[in-house]
Every structure is written in structure tokens, then in C-alpha cells.
N, C-alpha and C positions, 0 to 999 in steps of 0.2 A: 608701425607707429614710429615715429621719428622720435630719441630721444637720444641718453645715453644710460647705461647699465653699471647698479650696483648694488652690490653683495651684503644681503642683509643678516642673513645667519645662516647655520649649517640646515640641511634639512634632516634631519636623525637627531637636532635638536628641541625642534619642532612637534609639538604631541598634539596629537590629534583633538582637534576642539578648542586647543590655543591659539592666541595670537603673537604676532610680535611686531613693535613698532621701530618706522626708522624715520629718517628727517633728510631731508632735499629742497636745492634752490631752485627757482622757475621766475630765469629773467630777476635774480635778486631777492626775491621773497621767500621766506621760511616757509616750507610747508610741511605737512606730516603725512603718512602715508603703513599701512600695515599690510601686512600678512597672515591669513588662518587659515591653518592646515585641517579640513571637514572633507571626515570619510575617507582619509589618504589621500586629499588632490589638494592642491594650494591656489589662493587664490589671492589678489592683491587689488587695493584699493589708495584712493585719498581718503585721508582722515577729515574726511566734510562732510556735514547733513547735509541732502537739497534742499531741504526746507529753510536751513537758515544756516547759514554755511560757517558753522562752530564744529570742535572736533566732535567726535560721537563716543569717545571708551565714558565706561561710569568710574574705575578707578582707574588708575594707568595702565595702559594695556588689556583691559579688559571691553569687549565689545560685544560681546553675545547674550543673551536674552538669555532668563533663568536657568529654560529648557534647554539651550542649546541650541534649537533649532534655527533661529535668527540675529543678524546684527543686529542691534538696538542703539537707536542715538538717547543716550543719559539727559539728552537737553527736554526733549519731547517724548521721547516713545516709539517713535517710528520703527515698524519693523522692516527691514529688508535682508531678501532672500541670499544664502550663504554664494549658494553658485550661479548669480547670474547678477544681484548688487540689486535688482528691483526692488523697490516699497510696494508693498503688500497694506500695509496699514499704517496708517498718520498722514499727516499733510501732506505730504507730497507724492501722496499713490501715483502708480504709474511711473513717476522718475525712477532712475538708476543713478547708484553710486558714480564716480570717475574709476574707473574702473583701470587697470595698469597691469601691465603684461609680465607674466611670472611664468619662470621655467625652473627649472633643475640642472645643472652642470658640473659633472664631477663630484657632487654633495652638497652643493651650496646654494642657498636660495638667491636668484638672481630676477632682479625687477628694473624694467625700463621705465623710466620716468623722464617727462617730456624735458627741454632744453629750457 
């Protein structure tokens, strides 16, 4: 994926079942974007519902459904699955998050996000 790469926190700071949010331009526009570390692997998204494309934490940085088990968009409901970004339940079943590319390098969480 064509983008450019940047470092959004250590990963050892990162606890498993949290999130953490960072902020990126695209072509000028403010946009938001996290990362939660579920079961040891990290995963990274835009901070959009498909259903109506507002951010999804319920307080700041917060994204996951009571249980744990799922994002949850704070606007609607919608649950989507930890490691793959599908909706499972709400409006937009079937869709997936924008989903964004996350590695590990030397300790630090690294995500590409597009140009």
C-alpha cells in the first residue's frame, strides 16, 4: 500500500485490549486513525464507521465493546471484529473498517497511512 510511515507509540506500551489514537493528513484533511493491541498482535484502522463515517471511540480512545470482544462505533452500535475490521452487527454488516498497515520495528508501533 502506497503511503508514508509513522510512529505512533512504543509497543511495550501498549497493553493488551487497549487502544491508542494518532492523527494524519490525506491530501489536507484531518483524519484519525488507531491502534489495539488483542491477544498480542496489533492491529490498525481509520477512526470511521461505514455506516456513517463519524469517529467510533465512546470516550477518547476508547473503542471496544464492554466484553472486549469487539470495536464498537459509540454513534450506533455497530460491532466489528478485532482482527479483520468486519461488521458483524449494525448497519453496515458485511463492510470492513479502512483498515491500515501495522508492523513492529525495533519497539515501536509503526503504521502506514495513505498520501
Amino acid at each position: 500500500m502506497p503511503g508514508r510511515e509513522i510512529t505512533v507509540a512504543r509497543a511495550d506500551e501498549l497493553e493488551d485490549g487497549r487502544s491508542v489514537k494518532f492523527t494524519f493528513a490525506v491530501a489536507g484533511e484531518h483524519r484519525e486513525g488507531f491502534v489495539i493491541r488483542h491477544e498480542g498482535r496489533f492491529y490498525a484502522y481509520r477512526n470511521e464507521c461505514r455506516h456513517i463515517p463519524m469517529t467510533m471511540d465512546w470516550v477518547e480512545n476508547r473503542f471496544l465493546s464492554t466484553d472486549g470482544c469487539h470495536i464498537q462505533c459509540a454513534t450506533h452500535g455497530a460491532l466489528y471484529e478485532i482482527d479483520t475490521g468486519e461488521c458483524v452487527a449494525g448497519p453496515p454488516a458485511g463492510q470492513s473498517l479502512h483498515r491500515l498497515e501495522v508492523c513492529i520495528v525495533d519497539g515501536e508501533i509503526i503504521v502506514t497511512v495513505p498520501d
